[in-house]
Each structure stands twice: as C-alpha cells, then as structure tokens.
N, C-alpha and C positions, 0 to 999 in steps of 0.2 A: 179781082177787086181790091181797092185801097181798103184798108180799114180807119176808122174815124174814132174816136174817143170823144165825148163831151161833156167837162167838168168844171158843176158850177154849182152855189146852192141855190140860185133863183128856180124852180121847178117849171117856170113858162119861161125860162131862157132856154132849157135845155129841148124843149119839149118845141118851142120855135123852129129853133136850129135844126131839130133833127126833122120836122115834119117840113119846113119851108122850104129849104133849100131841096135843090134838084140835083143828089149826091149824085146818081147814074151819070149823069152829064161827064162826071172828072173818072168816070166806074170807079165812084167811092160809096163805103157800105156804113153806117153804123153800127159799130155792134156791138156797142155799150155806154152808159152814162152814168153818172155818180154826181153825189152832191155834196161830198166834201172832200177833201184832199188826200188821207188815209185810207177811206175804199177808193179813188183814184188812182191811188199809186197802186194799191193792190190788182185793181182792175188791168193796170197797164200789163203788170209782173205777169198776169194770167191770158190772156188778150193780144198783147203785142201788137198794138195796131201799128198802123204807119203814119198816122198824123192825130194832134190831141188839140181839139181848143178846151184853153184851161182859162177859168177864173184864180185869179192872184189875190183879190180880197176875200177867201171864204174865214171864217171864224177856226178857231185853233188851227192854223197855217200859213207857214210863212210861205210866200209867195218864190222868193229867189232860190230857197231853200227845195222848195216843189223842183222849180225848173234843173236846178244844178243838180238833182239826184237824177231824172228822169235821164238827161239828158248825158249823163255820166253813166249810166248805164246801161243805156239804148242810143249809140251815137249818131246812128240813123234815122231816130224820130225826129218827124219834124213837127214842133209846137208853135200855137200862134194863143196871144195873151188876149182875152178878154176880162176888160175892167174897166171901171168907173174911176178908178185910180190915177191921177191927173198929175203924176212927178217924171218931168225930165230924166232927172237921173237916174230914178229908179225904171225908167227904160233903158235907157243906154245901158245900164249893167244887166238887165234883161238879155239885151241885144246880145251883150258877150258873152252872156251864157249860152248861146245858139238860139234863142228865140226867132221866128220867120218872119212875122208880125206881130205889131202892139197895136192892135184895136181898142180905142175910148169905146165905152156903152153912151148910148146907145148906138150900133154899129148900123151901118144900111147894108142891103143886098148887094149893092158895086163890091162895099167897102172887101166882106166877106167871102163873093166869089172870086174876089185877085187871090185873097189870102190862100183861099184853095186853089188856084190853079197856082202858084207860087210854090207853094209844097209841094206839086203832085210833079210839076218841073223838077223840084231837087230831088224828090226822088230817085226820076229820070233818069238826071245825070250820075244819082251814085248808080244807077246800075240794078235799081231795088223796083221787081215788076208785083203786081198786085198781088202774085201768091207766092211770096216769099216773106217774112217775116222783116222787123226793122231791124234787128243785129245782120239780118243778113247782107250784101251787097259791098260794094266797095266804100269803103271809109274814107268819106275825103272831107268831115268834119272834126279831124284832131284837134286842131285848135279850140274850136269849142270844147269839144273832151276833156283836153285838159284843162281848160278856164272852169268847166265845172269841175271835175276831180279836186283841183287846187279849192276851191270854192268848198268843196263840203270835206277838204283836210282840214281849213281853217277853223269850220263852222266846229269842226268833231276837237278840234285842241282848244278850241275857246270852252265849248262845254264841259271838257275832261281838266281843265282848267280851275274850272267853276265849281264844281262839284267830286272833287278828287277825294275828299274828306269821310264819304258814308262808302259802301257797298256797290261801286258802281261796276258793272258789265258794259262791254262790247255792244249786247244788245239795245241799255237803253241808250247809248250815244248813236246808233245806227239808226234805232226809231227819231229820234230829237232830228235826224239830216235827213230823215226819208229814205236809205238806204239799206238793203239786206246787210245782216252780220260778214257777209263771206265778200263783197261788194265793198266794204269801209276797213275790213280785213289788209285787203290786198291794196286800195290803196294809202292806207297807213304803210304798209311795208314798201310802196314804191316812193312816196312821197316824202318821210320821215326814214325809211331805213331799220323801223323797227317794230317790233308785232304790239296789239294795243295795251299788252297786260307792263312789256317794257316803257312804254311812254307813260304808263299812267304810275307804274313804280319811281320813273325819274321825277315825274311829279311832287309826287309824294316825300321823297327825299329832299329834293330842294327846299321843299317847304319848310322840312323839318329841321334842315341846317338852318334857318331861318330862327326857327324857335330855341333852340339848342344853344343861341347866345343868350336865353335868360335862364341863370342858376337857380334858378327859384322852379322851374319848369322840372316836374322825374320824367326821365327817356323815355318811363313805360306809360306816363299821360301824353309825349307829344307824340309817341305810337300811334296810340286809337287816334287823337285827334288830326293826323291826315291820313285817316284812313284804316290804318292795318287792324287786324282782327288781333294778332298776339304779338308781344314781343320779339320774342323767337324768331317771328321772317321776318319783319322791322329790321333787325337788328342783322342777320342774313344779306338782307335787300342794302343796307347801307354800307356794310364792307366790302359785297362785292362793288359796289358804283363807286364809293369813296376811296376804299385799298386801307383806311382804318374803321375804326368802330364807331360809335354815336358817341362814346364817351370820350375816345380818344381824341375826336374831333371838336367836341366843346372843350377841353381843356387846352389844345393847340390854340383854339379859336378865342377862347378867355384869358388865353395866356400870352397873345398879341401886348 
C-alpha cells in the first residue's frame, strides 16, 4: 500500500479527503493527518508516506518553505498543493520545487483522482512499490532536489543574515526552513563549503568591519553587538578570517 498524508487546517477538508475518495482503488492508505505545517512535517519525519496533499495557506507557515524542506529531504515524495491561493507565480515556483499538482479549492473528484494516479505513476517509475519507504527507490528527482536544497540554503543565509546579532543556533534556523539540524548541517557544507557555526562567524565579522570604521565605536561594544558573548573569541574569530586584529584593521581602515 501507498501511504498518503493529508495537511490542512480546514478539519472537513481533511476529513473529506480522507473519507471520499476510494484510496484502495490506487492501493493508497491514509495514515495520517495534521492541521498545521509543524506536526506535518513531523508527521512526515515519522510516517514516511509516499504521497502528501498539503495546504500552502495554514497560519505560521510558509508554504514554499513546507515544500522545499520536505521535498529536500525525501526526494521521492510526491506532493500535490491544495489551496485557495490563486498566484501564478507562486505556482510555477511550486512547480520547481517538485510539486506534482496545484489544485485551486475548491477542488472536484476528477480534478483530485488524476492527481493521485499521477503520483502513484511517478512512483512507478522511480521504482518505489507500496512497501517500501519514499527515500527508498531510484532517484530520478535531482533536479527538484536540488532546486529545494538551494531554496532552503537561501532561506537559511537570509535568516542567519537577519539575526546574526543575539544567540542564534543551528537549530533555530533549521526550524525557521522546516529542516532537521543534521539535514541544514550538511547542506550548508555542500552548498556554501562551510559548517554553520563558520558562516555565521563570517557574518558576524563583516558586520563588524563594517562598524569598526566608526572611532567613536569600543571593539568590546561592536563584539556584543554582532553577536559574540566576549571579546576574547571576537577578537580570535577576527584574526583568524582577517590575518589582523579588530584594531589593527580600523586603524589600516581609518588610516585610508
């Protein structure tokens, strides 16, 4: 049997889908449903089904953000979008993320049974039979793979970006993409070339060159303020990336 997923917060959408359709027909099972996009993704992590219909508008979740984790990390699922969500574009870039279908709500019985025999086709062709898991089988969705991978590298150096300045971990930029720590881990080190604690230190440095052309500024205020807890590795962290010191480096840099 297929496994099915279905994630939505309408509770008579799910409860529809999972009671109307005639799953046996494609030998597809339900075997689980969530109503917002955090136990969604968990569900999936636990679950592993082989096909998900996802709602893209639930509340605290971003939609392309959902798809490019799942789909970055189970390159064999296959997802089809339900939503009342009515933008071109933001299909099309659906699309590139590996999405199988974009169904408008309200969807009809045709619409919905292509979508599943459409999935349970690709499948098929990777190779992937009802009792084997979606990482399993032949990969023949790279491209989306890595359109998602790339998608939630961007999402994860915009965020690391944005908040480079307080305490941040690994974990919460992995939660912000939908991704496990070990999952945003490795593709930071394929994508960028460097583990997250180095991108977010180079962050942090730039910054501080940045600041360090105002002499009015002490080294050990523009420390905390991107970031660092003491001087001490501040100051560490900037000679190893610069080959001089924070002081040395505003005085070259003042002395233009």
């Amino acid at each position: 049997m297929y496994k099915v997923m279905i994630i939505d917060d309408e509770p008579i959408i799910v409860e529809g889908l999972s009671r109307s359709i005639p799953w046996e027909k494609w030998n597809c099972e339900v075997v689980a449903t969530a109503n917002d996009g955090m136990t969604g993704k968990r569900l999936i992590e636990e679950y592993k089904p082989h096909m998900v219909f996802l709602d893209i508008c639930m509340p605290e979740m971003d939609g392309l953000q959902m798809i490019a984790a799942v789909k970055s990390e189970f390159a064999n699922l296959e997802v089809s979008i339900l939503t009342g969500f009515r933008d071109f574009d933001y299909a099309q870039a659906a699309i590139r993320l590996g999405v199988t279908r974009f169904l408008l709500k309200p969807s009809n019985m045709d619409e919905l049974e292509e979508a599943i025999s459409a999935m349970c086709e690709n499948l098929k062709k990777k190779g992937i039979l009802g009792d084997e898991h979606s990482e399993d089988g032949n990969t023949e969705d790279l491209g989306h793979e890595n359109a998602s991978s790339s998608f939630i590298v961007k999402n994860a150096m915009s965020y690391i970006e944005a908040n480079y300045d307080h305490k941040l971990t690994l974990g919460e930029v992995a939660e912000k993409t939908y991704v496990s720590q070990w999952h945003l881990s490795k593709l930071l080190n394929r994508h960028v070339g460097q583990s997250f604690s180095e991108i977010l230190n180079h962050v942090r440095i730039e910054a501080a060159k940045k600041l360090l052309v105002d002499p009015s500024l002490r080294i050990g205020d523009i420390s905390e303020q991107v970031g660092f807890l003491d001087l001490a590795h501040f100051s560490r962290v900037f000679k190893k990336q610069e080959g001089v010191s924070a002081n040395e480096y505003r005085n070259k840099t003042l002395g233009k």
